[in-house]
Biotite code that builds the C-alpha atoms (Angstrom):
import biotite.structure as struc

atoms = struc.array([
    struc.Atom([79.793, 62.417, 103.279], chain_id="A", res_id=1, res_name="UNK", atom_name="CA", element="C"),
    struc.Atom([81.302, 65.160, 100.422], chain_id="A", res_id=2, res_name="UNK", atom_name="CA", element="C"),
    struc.Atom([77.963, 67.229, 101.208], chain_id="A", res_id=3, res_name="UNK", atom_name="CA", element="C"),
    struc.Atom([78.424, 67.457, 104.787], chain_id="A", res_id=4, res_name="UNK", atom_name="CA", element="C"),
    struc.Atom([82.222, 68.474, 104.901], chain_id="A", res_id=5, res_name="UNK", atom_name="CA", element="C"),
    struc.Atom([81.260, 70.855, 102.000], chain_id="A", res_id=6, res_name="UNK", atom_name="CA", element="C"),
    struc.Atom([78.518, 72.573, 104.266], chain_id="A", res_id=7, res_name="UNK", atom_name="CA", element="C"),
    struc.Atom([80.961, 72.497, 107.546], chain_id="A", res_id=8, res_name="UNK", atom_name="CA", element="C"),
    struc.Atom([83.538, 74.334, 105.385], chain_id="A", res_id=9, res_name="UNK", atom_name="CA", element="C"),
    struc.Atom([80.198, 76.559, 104.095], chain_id="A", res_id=10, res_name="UNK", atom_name="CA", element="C"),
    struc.Atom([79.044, 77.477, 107.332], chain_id="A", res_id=11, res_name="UNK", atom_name="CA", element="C"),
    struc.Atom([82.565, 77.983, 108.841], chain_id="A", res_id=12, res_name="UNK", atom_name="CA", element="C"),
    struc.Atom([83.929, 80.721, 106.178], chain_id="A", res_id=13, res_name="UNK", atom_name="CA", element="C"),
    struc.Atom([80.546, 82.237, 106.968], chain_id="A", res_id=14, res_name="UNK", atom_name="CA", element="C"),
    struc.Atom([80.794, 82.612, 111.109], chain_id="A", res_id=15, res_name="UNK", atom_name="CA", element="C"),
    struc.Atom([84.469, 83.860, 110.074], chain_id="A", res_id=16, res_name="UNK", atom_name="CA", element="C"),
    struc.Atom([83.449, 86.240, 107.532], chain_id="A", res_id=17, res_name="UNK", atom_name="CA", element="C"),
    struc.Atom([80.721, 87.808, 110.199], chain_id="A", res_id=18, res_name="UNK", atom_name="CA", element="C"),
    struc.Atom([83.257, 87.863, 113.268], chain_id="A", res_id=19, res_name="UNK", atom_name="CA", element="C"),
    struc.Atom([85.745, 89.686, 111.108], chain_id="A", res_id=20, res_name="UNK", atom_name="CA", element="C"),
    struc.Atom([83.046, 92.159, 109.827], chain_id="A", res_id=21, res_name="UNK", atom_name="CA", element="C"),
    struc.Atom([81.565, 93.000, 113.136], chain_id="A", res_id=22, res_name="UNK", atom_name="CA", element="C"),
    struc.Atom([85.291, 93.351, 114.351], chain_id="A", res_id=23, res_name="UNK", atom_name="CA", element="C"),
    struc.Atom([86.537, 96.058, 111.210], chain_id="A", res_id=24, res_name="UNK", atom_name="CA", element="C"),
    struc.Atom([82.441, 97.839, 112.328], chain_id="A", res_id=25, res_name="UNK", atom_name="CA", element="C"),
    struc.Atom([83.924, 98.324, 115.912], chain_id="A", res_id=26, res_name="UNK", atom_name="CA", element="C"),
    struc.Atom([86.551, 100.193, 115.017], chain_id="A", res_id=27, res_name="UNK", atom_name="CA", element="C"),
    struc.Atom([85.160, 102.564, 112.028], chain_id="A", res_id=28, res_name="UNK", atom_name="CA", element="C"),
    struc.Atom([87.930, 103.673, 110.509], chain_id="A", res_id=29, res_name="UNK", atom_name="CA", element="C"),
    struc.Atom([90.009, 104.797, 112.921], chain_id="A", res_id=30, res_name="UNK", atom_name="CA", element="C"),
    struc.Atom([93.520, 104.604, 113.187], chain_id="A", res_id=31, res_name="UNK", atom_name="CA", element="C"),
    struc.Atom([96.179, 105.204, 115.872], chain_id="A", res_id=32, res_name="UNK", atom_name="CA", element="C"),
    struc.Atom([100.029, 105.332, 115.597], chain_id="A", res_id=33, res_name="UNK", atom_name="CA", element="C"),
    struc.Atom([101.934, 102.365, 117.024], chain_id="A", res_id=34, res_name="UNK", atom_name="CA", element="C"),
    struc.Atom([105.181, 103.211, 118.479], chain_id="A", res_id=35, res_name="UNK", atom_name="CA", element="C"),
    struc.Atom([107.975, 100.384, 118.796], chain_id="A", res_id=36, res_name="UNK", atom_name="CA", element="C"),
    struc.Atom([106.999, 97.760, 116.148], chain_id="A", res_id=37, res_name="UNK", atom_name="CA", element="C"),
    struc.Atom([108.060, 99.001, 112.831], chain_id="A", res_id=38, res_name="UNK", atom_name="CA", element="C"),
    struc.Atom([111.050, 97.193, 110.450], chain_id="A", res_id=39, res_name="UNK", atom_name="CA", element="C"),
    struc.Atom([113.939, 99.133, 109.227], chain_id="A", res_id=40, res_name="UNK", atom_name="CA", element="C"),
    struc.Atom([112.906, 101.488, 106.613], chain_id="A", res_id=41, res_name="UNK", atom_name="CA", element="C"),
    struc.Atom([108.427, 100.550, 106.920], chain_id="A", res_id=42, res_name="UNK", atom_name="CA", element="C"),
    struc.Atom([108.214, 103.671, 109.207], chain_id="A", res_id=43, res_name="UNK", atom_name="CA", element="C"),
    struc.Atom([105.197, 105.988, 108.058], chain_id="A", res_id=44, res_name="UNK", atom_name="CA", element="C"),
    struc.Atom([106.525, 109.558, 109.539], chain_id="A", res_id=45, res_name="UNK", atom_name="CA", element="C"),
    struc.Atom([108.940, 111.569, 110.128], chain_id="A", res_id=46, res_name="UNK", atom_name="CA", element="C"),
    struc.Atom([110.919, 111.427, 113.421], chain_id="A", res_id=47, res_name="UNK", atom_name="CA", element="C"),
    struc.Atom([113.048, 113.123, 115.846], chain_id="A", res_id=48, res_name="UNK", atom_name="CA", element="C"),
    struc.Atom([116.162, 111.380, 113.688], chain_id="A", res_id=49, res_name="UNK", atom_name="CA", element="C"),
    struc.Atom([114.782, 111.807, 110.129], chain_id="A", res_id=50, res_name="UNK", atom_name="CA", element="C"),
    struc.Atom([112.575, 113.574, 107.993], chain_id="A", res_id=51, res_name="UNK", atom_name="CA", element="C"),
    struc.Atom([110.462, 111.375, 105.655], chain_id="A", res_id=52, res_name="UNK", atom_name="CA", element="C"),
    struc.Atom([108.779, 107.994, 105.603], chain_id="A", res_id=53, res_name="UNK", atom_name="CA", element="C"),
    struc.Atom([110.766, 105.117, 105.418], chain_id="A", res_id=54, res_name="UNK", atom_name="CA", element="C"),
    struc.Atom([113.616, 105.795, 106.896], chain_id="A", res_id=55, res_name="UNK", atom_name="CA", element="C"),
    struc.Atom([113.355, 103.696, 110.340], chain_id="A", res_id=56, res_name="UNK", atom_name="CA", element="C"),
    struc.Atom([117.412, 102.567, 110.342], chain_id="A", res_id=57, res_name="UNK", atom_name="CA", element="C"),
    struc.Atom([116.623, 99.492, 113.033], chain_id="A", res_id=58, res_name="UNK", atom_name="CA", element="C"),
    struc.Atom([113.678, 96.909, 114.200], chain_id="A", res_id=59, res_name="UNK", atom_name="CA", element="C"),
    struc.Atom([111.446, 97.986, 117.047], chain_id="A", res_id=60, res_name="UNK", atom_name="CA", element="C"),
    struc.Atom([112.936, 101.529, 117.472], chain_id="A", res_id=61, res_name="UNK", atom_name="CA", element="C"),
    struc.Atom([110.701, 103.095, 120.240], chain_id="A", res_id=62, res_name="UNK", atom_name="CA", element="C"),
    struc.Atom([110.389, 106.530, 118.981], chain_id="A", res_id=63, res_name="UNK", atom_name="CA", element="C"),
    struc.Atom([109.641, 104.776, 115.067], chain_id="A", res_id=64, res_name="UNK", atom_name="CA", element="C"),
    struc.Atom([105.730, 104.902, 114.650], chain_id="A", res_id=65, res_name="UNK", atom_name="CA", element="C"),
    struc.Atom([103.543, 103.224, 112.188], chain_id="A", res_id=66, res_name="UNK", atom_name="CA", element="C"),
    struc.Atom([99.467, 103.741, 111.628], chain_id="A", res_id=67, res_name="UNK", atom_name="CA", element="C"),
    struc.Atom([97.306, 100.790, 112.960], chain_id="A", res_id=68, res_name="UNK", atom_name="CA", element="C"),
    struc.Atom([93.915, 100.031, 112.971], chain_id="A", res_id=69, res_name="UNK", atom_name="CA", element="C"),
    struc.Atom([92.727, 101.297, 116.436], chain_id="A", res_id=70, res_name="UNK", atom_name="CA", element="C"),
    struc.Atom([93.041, 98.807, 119.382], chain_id="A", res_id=71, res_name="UNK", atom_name="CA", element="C"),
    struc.Atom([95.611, 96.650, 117.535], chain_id="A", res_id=72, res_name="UNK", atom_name="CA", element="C"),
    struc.Atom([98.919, 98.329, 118.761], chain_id="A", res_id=73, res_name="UNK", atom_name="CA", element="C"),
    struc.Atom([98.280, 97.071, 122.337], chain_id="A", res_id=74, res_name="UNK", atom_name="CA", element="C"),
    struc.Atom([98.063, 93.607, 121.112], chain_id="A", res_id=75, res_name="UNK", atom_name="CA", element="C"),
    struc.Atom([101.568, 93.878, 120.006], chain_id="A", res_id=76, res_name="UNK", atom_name="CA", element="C"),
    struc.Atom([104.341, 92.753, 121.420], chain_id="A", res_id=77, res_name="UNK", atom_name="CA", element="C"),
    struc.Atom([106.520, 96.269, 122.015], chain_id="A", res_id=78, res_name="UNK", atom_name="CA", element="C"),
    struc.Atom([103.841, 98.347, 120.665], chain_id="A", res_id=79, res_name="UNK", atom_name="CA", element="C"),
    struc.Atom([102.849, 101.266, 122.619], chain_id="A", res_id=80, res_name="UNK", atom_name="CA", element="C"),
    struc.Atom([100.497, 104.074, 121.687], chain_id="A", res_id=81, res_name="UNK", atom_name="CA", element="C"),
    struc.Atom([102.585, 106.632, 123.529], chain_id="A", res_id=82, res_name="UNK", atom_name="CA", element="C"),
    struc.Atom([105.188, 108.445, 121.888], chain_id="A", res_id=83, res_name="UNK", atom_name="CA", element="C"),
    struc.Atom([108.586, 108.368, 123.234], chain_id="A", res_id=84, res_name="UNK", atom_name="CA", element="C"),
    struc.Atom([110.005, 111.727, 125.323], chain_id="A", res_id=85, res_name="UNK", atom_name="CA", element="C"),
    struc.Atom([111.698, 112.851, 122.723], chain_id="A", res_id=86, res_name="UNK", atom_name="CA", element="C"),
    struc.Atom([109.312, 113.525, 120.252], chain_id="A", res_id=87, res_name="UNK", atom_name="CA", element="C"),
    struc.Atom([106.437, 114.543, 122.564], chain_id="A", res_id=88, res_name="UNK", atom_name="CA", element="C"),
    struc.Atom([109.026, 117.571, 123.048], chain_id="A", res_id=89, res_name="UNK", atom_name="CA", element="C"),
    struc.Atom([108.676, 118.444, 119.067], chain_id="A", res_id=90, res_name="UNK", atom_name="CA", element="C"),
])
């Protein structure tokens, strides 16, 4: 019985190790910036209200951006690949 559950867990890590290769593959490298879903002070540019990196001052502050693997941003909740009006004018 020790065998089988040993090759179930085997063969799963396996199947999981391949879908989440083939996944990181699709996306080569690329990255996008993810408006809306960044913590106070985990921002990774400067904005319209600050200068430097890190300084985000609230949670989920639309015109706050951080870099994301490409694709994942619009699989979070208040993410948004667009940047806000404000700093599209800068």
């Amino acid at each position: 019985m020790k065998k089988y559950v040993i090759a179930a867990a085997t063969l799963a890590a396996a199947i999981s190790f391949a879908a989440n290769s083939a996944m990181a593959d699709s996306h080569e490298g690329k990255t996008e910036n993810c408006y809306g879903v960044v913590k106070t002070g985990k921002n990774d540019c400067k904005t319209g209200a600050h200068s430097c990196a890190g300084s985000a001052k609230a949670d989920n502050d639309k015109a706050e951006w951080v870099k994301v693997p490409a694709g994942l941003c619009d699989k979070l909740t208040g993410g948004t690949t667009a940047a806000p009006a404000e700093e599209m004018k800068k």
